[in-house]
Biotite code that builds the C-alpha atoms (Angstrom):
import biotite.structure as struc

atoms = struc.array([
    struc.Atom([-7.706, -18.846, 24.172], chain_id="A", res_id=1, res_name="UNK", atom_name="CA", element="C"),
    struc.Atom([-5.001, -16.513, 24.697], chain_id="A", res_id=2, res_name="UNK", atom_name="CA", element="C"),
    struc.Atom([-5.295, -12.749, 25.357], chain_id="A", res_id=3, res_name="UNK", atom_name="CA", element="C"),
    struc.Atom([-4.094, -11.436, 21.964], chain_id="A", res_id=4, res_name="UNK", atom_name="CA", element="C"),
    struc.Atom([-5.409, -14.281, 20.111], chain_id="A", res_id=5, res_name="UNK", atom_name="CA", element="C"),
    struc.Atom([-8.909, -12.819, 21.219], chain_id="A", res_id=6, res_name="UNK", atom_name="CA", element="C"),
    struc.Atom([-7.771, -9.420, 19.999], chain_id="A", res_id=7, res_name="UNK", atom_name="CA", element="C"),
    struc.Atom([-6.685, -10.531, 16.944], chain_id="A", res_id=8, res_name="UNK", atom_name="CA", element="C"),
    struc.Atom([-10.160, -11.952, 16.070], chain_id="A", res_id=9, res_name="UNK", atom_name="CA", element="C"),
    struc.Atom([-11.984, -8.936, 17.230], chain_id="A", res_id=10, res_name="UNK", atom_name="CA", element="C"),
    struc.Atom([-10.026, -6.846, 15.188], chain_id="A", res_id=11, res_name="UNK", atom_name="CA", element="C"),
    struc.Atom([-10.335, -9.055, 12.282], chain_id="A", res_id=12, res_name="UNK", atom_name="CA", element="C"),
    struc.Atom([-14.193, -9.099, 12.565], chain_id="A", res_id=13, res_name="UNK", atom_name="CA", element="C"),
    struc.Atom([-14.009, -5.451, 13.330], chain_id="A", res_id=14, res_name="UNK", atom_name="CA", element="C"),
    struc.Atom([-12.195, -4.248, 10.038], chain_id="A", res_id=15, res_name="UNK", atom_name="CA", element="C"),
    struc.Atom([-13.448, -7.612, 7.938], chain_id="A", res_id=16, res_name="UNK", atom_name="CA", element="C"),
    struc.Atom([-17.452, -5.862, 8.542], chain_id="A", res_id=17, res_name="UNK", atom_name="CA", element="C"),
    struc.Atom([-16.379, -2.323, 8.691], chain_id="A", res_id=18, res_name="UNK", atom_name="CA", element="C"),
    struc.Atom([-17.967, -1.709, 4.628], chain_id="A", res_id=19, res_name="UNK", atom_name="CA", element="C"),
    struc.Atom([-21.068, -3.368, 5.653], chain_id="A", res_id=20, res_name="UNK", atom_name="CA", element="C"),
    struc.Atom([-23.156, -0.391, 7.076], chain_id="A", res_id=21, res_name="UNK", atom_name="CA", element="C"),
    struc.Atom([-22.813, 1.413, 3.391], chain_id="A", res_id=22, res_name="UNK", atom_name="CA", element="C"),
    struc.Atom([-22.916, -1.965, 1.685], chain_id="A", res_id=23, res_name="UNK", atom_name="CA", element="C"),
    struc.Atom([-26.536, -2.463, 3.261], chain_id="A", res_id=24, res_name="UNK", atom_name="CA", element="C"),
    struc.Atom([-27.481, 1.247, 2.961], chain_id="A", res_id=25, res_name="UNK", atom_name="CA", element="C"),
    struc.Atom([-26.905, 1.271, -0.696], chain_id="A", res_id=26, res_name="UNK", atom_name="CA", element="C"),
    struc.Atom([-28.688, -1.942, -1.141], chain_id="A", res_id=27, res_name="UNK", atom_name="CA", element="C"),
    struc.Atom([-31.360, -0.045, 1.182], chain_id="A", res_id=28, res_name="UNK", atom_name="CA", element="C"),
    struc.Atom([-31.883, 3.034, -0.872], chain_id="A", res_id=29, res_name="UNK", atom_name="CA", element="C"),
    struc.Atom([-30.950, 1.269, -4.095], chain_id="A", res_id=30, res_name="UNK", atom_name="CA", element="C"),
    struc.Atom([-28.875, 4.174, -5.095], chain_id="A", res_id=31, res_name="UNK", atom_name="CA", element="C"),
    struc.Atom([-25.128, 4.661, -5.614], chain_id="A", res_id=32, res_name="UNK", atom_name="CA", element="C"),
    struc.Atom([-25.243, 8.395, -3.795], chain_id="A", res_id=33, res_name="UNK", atom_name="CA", element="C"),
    struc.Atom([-22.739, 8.887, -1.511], chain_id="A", res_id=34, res_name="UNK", atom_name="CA", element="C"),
    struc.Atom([-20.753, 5.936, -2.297], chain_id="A", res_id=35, res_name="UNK", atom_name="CA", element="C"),
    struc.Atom([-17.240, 6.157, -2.934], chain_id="A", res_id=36, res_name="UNK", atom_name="CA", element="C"),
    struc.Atom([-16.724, 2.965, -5.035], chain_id="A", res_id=37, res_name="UNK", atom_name="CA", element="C"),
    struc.Atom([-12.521, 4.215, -5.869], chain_id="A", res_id=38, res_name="UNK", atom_name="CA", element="C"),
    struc.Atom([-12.047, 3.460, -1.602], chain_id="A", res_id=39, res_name="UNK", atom_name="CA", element="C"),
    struc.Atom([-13.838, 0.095, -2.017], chain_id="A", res_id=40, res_name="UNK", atom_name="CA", element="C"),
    struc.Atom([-12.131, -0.800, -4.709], chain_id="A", res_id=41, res_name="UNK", atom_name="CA", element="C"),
    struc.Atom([-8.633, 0.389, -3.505], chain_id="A", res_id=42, res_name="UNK", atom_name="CA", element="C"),
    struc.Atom([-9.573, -1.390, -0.278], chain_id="A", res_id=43, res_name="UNK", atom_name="CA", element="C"),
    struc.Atom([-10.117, -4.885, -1.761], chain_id="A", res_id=44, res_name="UNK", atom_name="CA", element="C"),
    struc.Atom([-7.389, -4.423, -4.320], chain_id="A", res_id=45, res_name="UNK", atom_name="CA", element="C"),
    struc.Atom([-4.831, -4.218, -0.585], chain_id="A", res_id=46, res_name="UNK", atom_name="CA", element="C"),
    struc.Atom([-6.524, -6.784, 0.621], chain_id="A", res_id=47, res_name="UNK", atom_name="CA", element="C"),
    struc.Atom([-5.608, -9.085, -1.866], chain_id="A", res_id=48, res_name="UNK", atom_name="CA", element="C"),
    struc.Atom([-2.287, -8.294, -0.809], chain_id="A", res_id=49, res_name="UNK", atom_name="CA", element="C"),
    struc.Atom([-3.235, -9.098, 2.791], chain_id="A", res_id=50, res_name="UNK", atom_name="CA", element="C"),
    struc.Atom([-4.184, -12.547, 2.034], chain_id="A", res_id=51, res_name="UNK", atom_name="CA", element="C"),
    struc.Atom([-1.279, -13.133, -0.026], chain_id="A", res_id=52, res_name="UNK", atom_name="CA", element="C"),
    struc.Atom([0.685, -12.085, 2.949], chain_id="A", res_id=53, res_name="UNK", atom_name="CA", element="C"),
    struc.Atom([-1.706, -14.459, 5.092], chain_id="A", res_id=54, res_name="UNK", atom_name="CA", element="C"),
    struc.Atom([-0.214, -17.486, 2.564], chain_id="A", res_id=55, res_name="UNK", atom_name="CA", element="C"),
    struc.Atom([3.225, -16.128, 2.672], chain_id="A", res_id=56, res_name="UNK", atom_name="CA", element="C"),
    struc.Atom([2.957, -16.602, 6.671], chain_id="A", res_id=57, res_name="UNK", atom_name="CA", element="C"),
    struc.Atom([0.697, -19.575, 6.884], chain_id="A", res_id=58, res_name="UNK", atom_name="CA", element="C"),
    struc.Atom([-2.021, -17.690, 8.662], chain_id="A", res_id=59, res_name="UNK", atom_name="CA", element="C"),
    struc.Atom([-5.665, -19.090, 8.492], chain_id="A", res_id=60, res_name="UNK", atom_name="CA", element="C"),
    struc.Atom([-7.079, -15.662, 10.062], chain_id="A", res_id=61, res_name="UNK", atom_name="CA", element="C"),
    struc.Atom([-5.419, -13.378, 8.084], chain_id="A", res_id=62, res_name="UNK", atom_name="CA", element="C"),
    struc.Atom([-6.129, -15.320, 4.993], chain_id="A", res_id=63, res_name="UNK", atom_name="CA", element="C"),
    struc.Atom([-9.850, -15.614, 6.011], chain_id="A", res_id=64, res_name="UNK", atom_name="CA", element="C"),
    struc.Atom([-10.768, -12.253, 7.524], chain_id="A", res_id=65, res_name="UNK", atom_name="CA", element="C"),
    struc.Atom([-9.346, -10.574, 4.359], chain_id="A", res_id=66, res_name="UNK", atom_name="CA", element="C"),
    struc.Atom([-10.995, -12.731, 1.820], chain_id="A", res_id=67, res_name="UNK", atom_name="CA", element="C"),
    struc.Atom([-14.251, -12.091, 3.400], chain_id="A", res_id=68, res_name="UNK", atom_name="CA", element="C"),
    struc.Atom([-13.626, -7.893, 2.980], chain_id="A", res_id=69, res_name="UNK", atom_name="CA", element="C"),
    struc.Atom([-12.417, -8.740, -0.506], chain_id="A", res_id=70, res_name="UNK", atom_name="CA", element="C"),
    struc.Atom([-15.765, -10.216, -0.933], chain_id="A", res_id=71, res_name="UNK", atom_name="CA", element="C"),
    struc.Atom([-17.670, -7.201, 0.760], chain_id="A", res_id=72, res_name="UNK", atom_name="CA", element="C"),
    struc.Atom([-15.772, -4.306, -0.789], chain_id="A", res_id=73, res_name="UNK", atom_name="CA", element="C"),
    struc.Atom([-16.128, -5.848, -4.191], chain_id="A", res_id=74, res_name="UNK", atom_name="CA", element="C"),
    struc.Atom([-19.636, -6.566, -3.743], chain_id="A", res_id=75, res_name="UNK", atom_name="CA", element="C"),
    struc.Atom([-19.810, -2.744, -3.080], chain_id="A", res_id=76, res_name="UNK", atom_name="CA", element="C"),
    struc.Atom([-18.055, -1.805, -6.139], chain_id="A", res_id=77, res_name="UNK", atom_name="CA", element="C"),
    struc.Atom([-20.567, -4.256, -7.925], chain_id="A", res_id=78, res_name="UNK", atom_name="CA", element="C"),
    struc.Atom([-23.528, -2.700, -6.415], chain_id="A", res_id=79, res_name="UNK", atom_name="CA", element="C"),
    struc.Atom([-22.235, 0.860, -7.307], chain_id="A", res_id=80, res_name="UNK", atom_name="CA", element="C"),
    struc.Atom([-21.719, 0.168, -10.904], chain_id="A", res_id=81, res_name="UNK", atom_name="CA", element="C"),
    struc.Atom([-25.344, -1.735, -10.863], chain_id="A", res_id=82, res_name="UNK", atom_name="CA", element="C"),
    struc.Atom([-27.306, 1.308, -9.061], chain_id="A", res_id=83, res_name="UNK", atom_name="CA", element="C"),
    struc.Atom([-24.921, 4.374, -10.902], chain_id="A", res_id=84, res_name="UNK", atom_name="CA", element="C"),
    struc.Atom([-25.912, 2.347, -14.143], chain_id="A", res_id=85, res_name="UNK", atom_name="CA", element="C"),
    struc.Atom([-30.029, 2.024, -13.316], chain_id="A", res_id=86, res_name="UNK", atom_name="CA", element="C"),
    struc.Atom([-29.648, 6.130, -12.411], chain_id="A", res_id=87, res_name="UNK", atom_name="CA", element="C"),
    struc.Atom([-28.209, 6.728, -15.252], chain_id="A", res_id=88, res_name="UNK", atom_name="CA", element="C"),
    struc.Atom([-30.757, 5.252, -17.052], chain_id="A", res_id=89, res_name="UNK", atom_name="CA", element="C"),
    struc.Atom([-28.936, 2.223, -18.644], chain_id="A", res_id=90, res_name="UNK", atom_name="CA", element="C"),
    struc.Atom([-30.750, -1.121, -18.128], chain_id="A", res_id=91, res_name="UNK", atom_name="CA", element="C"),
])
């Protein structure tokens, strides 16, 4: 595999998990504090873009990495609304 082929898929990985640590400590702590869900969402609203893009230039890894953090930062937003909801005291 060539040089910046392996760079490409370690930055992939690297920015595909980068929401993860507050996805998991919010899922931890069951609480929305100290979440920002507007930069999740903004971030997997752009990365829809990205995987258009990815389609546009026929490119499996861009397409893939970016549907995965659409996934994760959406996830977030979902488990935002879900905790900010129980704290508020909505069931």
């Amino acid at each position: 595999m060539p040089l910046h082929e392996i760079i490409g898929f370690v930055a992939g990985f690297g920015t595909t998990f980068a929401a993860m640590p507050d996805l998991i400590a919010m899922l931890k702590r069951r609480s929305s504090r100290g979440m920002n869900p507007t930069m999740a969402g903004i971030m997997g609203s752009f990365q829809i873009v990205w995987v258009y893009y990815g389609f546009l230039i026929e490119s499996r890894p861009v397409i893939g990495w970016n549907m995965v953090a659409v996934i994760i930062n959406f996830l977030m937003v979902g488990a935002y609304l879900y905790f900010k909801r129980l704290e508020n005291g909505l069931q």
